[in-house]
C-alpha positions as CSV (number, residue, x, y, z in Angstrom):
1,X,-16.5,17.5,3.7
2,X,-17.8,20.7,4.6
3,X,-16.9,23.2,7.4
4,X,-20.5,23.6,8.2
5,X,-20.6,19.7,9.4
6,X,-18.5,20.9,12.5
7,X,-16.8,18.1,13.1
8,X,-19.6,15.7,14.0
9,X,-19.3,12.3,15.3
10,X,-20.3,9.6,13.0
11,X,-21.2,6.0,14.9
12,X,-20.5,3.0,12.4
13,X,-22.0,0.2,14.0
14,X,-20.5,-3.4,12.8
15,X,-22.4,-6.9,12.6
16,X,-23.9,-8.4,15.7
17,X,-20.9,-10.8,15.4
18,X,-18.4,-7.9,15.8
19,X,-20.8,-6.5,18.7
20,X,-19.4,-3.1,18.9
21,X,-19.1,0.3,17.3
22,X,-16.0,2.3,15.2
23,X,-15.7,5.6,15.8
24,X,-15.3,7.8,12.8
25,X,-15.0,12.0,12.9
26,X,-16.2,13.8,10.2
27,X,-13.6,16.0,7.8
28,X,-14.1,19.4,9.2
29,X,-11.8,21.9,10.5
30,X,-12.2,22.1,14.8
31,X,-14.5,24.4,16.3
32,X,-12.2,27.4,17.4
33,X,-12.6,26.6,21.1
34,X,-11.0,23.1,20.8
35,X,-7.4,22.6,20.8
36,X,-4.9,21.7,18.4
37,X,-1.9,20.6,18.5
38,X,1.1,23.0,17.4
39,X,3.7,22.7,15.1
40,X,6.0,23.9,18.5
41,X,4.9,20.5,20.2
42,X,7.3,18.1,21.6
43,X,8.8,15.9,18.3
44,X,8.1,12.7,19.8
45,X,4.6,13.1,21.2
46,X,1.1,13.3,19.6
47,X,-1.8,14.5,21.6
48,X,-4.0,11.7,19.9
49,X,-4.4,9.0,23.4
50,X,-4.9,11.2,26.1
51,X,-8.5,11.7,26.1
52,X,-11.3,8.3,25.8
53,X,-10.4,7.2,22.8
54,X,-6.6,6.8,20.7
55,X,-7.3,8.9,17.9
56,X,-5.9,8.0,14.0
57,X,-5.9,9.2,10.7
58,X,-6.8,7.3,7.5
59,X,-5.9,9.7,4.2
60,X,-6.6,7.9,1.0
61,X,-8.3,8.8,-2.3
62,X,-12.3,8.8,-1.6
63,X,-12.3,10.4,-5.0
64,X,-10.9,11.2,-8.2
65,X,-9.2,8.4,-11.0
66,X,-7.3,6.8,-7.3
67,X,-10.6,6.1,-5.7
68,X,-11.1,3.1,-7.4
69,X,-8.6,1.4,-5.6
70,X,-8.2,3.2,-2.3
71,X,-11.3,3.1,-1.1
72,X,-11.5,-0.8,-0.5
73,X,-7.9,-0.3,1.9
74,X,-10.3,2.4,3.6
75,X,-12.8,-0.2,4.1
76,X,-9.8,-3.1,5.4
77,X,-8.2,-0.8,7.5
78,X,-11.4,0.1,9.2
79,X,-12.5,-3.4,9.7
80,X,-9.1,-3.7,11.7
81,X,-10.2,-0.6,13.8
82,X,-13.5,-2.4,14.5
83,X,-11.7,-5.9,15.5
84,X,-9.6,-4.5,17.8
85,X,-12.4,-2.0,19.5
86,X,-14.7,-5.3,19.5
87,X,-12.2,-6.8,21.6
88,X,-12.0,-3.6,24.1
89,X,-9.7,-1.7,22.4
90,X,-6.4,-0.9,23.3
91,X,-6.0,-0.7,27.1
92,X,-9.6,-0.2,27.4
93,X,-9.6,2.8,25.2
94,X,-11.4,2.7,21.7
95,X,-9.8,3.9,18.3
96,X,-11.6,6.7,16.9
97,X,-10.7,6.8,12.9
98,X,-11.1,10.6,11.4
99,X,-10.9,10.1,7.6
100,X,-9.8,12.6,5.1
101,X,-10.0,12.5,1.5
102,X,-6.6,13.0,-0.5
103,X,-8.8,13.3,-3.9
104,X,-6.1,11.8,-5.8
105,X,-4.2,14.9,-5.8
106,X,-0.5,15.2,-4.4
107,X,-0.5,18.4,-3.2
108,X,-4.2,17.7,-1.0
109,X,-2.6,15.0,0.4
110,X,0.2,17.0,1.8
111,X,-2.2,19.6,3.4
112,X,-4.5,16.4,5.3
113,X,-1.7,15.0,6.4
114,X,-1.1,18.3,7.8
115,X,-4.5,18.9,9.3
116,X,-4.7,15.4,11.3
117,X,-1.4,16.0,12.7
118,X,-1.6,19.4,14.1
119,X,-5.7,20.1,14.1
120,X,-6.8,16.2,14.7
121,X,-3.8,15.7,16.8
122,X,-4.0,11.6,15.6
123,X,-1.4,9.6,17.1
124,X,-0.3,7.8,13.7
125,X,-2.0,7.5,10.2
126,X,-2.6,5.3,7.7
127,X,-2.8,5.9,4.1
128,X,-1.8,7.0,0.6
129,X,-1.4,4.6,-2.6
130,X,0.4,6.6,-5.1
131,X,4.1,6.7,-4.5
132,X,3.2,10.4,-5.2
133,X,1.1,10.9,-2.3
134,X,3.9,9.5,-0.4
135,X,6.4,11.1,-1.8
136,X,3.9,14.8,-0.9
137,X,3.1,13.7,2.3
138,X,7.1,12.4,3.8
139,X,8.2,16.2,4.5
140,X,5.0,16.4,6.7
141,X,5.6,13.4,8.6
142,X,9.1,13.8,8.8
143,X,8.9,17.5,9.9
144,X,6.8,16.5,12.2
145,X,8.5,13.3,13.6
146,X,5.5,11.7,13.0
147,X,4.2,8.7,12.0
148,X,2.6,6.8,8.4
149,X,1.9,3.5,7.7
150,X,2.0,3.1,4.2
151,X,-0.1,-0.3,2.7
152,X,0.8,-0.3,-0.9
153,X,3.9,-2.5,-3.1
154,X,6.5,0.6,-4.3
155,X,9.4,1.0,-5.8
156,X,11.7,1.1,-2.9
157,X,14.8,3.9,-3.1
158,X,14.1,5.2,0.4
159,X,14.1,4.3,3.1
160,X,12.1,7.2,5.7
161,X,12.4,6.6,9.8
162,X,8.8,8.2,10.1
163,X,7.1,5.8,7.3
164,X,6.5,1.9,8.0
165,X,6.2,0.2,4.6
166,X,3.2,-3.2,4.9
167,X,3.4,-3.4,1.3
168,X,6.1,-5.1,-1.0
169,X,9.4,-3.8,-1.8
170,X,10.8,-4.3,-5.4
171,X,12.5,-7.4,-4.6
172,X,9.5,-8.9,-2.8
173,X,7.2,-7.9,-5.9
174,X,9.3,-6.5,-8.9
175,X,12.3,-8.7,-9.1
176,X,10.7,-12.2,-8.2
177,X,8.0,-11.4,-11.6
178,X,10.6,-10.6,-13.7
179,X,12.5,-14.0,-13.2
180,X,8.8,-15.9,-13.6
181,X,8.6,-14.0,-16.8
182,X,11.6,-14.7,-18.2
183,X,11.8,-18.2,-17.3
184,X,8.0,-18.8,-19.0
185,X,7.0,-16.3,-20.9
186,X,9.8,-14.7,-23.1
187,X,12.7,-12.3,-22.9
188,X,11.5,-9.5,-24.7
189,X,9.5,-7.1,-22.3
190,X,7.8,-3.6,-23.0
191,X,6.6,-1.4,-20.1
192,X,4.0,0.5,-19.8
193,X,3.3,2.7,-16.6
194,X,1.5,6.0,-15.4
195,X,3.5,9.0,-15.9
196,X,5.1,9.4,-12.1
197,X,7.3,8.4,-9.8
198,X,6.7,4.2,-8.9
199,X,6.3,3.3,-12.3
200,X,9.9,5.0,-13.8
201,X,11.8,4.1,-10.5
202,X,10.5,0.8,-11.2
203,X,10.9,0.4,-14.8
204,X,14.2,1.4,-13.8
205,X,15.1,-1.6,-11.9
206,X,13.5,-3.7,-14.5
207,X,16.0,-2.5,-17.0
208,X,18.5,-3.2,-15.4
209,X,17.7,-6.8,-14.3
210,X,17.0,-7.6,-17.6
211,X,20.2,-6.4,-18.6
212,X,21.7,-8.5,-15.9
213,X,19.8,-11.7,-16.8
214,X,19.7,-11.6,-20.5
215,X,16.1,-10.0,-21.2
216,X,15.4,-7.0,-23.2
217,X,13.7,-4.0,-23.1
218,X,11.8,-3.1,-26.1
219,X,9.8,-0.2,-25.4
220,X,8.5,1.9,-22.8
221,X,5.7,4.3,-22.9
222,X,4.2,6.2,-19.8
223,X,0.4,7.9,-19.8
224,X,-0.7,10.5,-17.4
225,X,-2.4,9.3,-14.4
226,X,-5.9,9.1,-15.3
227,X,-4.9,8.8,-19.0
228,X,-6.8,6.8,-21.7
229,X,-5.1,7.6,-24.9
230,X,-3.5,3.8,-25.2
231,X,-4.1,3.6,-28.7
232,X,-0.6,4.7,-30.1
233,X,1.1,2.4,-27.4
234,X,-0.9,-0.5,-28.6
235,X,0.2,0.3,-32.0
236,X,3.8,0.5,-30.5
237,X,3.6,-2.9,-29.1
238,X,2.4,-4.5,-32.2
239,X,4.8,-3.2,-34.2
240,X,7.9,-3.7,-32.3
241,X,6.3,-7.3,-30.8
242,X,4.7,-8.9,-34.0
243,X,5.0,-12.6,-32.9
244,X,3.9,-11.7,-29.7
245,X,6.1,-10.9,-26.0
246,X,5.4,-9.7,-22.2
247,X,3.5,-6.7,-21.0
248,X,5.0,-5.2,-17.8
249,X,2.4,-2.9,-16.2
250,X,2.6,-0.1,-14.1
251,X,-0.5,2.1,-15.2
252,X,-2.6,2.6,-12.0
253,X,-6.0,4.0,-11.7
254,X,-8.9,4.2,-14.5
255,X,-6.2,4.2,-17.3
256,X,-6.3,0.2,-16.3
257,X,-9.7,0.1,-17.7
258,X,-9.0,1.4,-20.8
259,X,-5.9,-0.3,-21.4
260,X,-7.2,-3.9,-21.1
261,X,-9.9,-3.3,-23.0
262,X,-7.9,-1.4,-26.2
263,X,-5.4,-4.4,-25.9
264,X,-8.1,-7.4,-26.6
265,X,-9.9,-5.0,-29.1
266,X,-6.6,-4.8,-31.4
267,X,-6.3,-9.0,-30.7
268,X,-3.6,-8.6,-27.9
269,X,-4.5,-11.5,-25.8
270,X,-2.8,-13.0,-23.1
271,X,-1.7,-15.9,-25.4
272,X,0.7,-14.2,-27.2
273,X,0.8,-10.8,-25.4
274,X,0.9,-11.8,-21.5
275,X,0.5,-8.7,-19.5
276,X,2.1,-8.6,-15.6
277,X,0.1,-6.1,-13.2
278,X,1.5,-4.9,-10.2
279,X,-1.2,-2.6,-9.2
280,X,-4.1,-5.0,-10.5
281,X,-5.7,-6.8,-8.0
282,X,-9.4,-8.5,-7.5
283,X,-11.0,-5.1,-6.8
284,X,-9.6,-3.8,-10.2
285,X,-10.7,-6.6,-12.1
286,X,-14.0,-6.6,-11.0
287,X,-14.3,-2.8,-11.9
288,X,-12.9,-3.2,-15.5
289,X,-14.7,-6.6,-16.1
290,X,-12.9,-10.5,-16.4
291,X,-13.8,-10.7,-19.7
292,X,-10.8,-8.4,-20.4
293,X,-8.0,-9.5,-18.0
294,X,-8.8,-13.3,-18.2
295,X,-5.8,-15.2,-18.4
296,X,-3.2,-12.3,-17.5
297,X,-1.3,-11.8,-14.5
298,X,-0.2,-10.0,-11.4
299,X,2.6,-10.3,-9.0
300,X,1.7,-9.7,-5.1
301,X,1.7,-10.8,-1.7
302,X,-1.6,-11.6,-0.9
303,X,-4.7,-12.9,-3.1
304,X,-8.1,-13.8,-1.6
305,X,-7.8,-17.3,-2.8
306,X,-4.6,-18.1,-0.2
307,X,-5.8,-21.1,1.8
308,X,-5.6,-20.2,5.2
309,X,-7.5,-20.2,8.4
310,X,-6.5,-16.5,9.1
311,X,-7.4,-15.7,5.4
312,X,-10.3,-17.2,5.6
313,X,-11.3,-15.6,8.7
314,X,-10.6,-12.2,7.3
315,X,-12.2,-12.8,3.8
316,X,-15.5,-13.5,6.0
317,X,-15.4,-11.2,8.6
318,X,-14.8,-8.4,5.6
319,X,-18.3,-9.5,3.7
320,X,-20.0,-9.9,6.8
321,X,-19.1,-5.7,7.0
322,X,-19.4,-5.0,4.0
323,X,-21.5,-7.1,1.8
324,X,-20.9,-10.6,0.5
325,X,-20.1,-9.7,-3.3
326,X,-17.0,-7.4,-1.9
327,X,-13.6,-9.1,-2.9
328,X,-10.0,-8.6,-1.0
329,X,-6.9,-7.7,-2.2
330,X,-2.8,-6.9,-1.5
331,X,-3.6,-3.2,-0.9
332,X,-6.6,-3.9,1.5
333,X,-4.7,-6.7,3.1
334,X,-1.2,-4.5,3.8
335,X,-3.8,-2.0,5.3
336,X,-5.1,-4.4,7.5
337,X,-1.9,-5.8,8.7
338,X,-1.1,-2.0,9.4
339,X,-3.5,-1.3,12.2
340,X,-2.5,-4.8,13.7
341,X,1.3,-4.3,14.1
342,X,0.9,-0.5,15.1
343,X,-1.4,-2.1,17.7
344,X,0.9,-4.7,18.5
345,X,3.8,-2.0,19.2
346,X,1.6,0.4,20.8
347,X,0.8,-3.0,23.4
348,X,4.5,-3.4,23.6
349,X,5.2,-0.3,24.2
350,X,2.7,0.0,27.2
351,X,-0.6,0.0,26.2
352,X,-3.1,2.8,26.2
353,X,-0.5,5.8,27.4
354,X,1.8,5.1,25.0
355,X,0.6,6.0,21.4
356,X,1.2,9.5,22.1
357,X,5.1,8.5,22.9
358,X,5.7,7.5,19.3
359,X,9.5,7.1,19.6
360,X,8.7,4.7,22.0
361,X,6.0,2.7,19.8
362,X,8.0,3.3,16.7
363,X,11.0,1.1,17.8
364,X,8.3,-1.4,19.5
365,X,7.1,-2.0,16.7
366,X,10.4,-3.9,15.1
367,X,10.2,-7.7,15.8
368,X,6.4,-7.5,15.8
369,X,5.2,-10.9,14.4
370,X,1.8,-11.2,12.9
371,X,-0.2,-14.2,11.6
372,X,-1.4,-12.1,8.6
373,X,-4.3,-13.1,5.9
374,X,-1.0,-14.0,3.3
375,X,0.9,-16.1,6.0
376,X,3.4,-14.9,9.0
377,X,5.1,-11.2,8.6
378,X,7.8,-9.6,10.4
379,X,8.1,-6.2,10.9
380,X,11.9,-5.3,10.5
381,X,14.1,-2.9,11.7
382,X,14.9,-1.5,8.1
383,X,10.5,-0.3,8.6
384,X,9.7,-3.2,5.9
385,X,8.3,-6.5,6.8
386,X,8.8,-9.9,5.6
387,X,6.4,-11.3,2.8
388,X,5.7,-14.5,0.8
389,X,5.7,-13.8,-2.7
390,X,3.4,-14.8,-5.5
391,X,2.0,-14.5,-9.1
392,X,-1.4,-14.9,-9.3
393,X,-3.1,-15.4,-13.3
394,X,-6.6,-13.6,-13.4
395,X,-9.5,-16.8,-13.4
396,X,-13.5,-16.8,-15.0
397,X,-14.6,-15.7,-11.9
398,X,-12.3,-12.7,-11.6
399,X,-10.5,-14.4,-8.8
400,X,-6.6,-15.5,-9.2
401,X,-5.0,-18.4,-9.7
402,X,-1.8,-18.4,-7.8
403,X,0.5,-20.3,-9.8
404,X,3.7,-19.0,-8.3
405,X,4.5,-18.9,-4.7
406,X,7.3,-18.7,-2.3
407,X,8.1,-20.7,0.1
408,X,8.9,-19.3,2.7
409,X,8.5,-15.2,3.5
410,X,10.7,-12.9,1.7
411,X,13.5,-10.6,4.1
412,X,12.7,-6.7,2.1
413,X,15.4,-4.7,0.6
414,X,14.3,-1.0,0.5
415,X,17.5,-0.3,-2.0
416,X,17.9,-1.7,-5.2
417,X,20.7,-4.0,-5.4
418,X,20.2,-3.8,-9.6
419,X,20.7,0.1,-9.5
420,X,24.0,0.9,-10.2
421,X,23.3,3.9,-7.5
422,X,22.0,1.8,-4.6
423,X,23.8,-1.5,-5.1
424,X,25.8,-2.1,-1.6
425,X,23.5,0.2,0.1
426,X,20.8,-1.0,2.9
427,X,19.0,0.2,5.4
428,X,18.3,-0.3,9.6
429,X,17.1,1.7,11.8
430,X,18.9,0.3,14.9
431,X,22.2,1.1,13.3
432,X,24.2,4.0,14.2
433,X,26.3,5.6,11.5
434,X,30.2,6.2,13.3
435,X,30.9,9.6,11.5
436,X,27.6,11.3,12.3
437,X,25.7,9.5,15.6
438,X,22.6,9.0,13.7
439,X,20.6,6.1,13.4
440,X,21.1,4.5,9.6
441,X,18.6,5.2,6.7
442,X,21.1,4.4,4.2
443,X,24.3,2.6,5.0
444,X,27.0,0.8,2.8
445,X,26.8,-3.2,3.4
């Protein structure tokens, strides 16, 4: 957004139901008379609650090949914002959301980070998708001492004290997929992912638990992000994978959408050639049409078919926002859950004075318990929370079928216990290491 909008106040009214307003700030750099906060102020404070409202940051990709996933957690995490300001806020004060645009580039995402710390002075954010927007943003936060809630599955391998991780780990997500696979739809697995960091870390672990279990890997092929070029990987996959085998997917983005629709083109269907998404959700299949995903599948947390009073609560009071054609996903759901236990520990940690202590709301927040759209979480002390598991296989009306499920919510483990590097290794906050005095981000088991 331009500098010439001068940081103007936008007032997003809700449905009568909802009865109040979300406040949203425009993009803008401060007028030079208002304050900012310095990168001299004190490492566990943010000047974000002190005035009438608890100010936050939401950075995700508004545009570029990202945007056709992140905006729809923009949208979720914003419906939070407006439930909980509905209900009078926290301590009587509102949340004022500024949103900034990480245009699906790293190094942008880095630099608004930046800006809603020191210039927005936000109390916490919530955002990023890519593992490499995380991966841009973590010196920020953590140079900082500040605070990100990141919604989105990853590939684990760290473990940060200034990130809290909504979405799945690998063995939440990953792992459990790779077991359905191989017990019903072959052993012989090629991967195909976007050219960056979640989809080698997690074709990574794939290997090697389909080393340890008796699969194997028979190709693997990466695209740039935003890449369309599929045609020699199709080719690859036929020739290696005449009689047919599984698909592991990590592409994210547009290159989805060409993809699907190069694979049934050469006769690749989901008969023969099942493909597993992990960064496919309702949202993406409604972009790149049902006709081409039909009958594939994808390994998450959350669907929008979960039976469940809180899910359908959520699923309604999102179209009632937003329109009633809108869909809900994993991504949005994690985002939604994100507001909701940063609100809870903010609560805990004493209400409407305390967001700007964020030591204080940061270990509040372990424990928190919420009734989530996908079933009870658990934030733990490792900064992961607990989630039920499922596979979902993509229906006529672009909804999923879940036809795997856990039952009961899975406990996260940030580092890989099929990595020969991270195998003994865990992680807890509340742990102090004997050697050094410092709480535990990585500690043998």
């Amino acid at each position: 957004m331009s500098s010439s909008l001068n940081r103007r106040k936008f007032l997003i009214y809700g449905s009568a139901a909802l009865g109040t307003s979300l406040l949203l700030k425009g993009c803008a750099p401060a007028p030079s008379g208002e304050t900012a906060a310095s990168s001299g102020s004190s490492p566990n404070a943010a000047a974000g609650g002190t005035g009438d409202t608890i100010k936050v940051g939401v950075l995700h990709s508004l545009s570029g090949t990202m945007a056709i996933s992140e905006k729809s957690v923009v949208d979720s995490t914003l419906l939070a914002i407006e439930e909980i300001n509905a209900a009078g806020g926290i301590g009587g004060k509102k949340i004022e959301a500024i949103q900034e645009d990480g245009a699906s580039d790293w190094p942008t995402f880095a630099e608004k980070a930046k800006k809603l710390i020191e210039q927005d002075q936000v109390v916490v954010i919530f955002g990023c998708w890519t593992s490499a927007s995380r991966k841009a943003v973590l010196p920020v936060f953590e140079e900082k001492n500040h605070m990100l809630y990141y919604p989105v599955q990853y590939e684990g391998q760290e473990c940060s004290k200034n990130i809290f991780y909504t979405g799945a780990a690998p063995n939440q997500q990953i792992e459990p997929s790779v077991d359905w696979l191989l017990e019903n739809k072959g052993k012989n697995f090629y991967l195909v992912g976007s050219d960056y960091v979640f989809p080698k870390t997690a074709n990574t672990i794939i290997k090697a638990q389909l080393a340890a279990k008796g699969g194997k890997t028979v190709g693997e092929d990466y695209l740039p992000l935003g890449g369309v070029e599929v045609a020699p990987i199709i080719a690859k996959i036929k020739s290696v994978l005449p009689d047919g085998g599984v698909i592991y997917n990590t592409l994210n983005g547009d290159s989805n959408v060409a993809f699907f629709k190069q694979m049934q083109g050469a006769g690749l269907n989901p008969d023969k050639y099942p493909v597993m998404s992990v960064s496919i959700a309702e949202e993406e299949v409604k972009a790149i049409g049902v006709e081409f995903l039909k009958g594939h599948y994808a390994a998450w947390n959350y669907f929008m078919t979960v039976e469940s009073p809180e899910n359908k609560k959520y699923v309604e009071s999102f179209r009632k926002m937003y329109g009633e054609d809108r869909v809900t996903n994993d991504p949005m759901e994690a985002g939604y859950i994100s507001v909701n236990i940063w609100k809870q520990a903010v609560e805990k940690a004493g209400g409407a004075g305390s967001p700007t202590d964020l030591e204080k709301v940061r270990t509040a927040a372990y424990g928190q318990a919420f009734d989530a759209p996908e079933g009870p979480v658990k934030m733990n002390s490792n900064h992961h929370i607990s989630k039920t598991v499922r596979i979902g296989e993509v229906r006529e009306d672009g909804l999923f079928e879940i036809v795997f499920s856990t039952p009961k919510p899975i406990d996260p483990i940030p580092w890989n216990q099929f990595v020969t590097e991270t195998k003994g290794f865990a992680c807890d906050w509340t742990k102090t290491d004997v050697k050094s005095g410092e709480t535990a981000g990585k500690y043998k088991i």
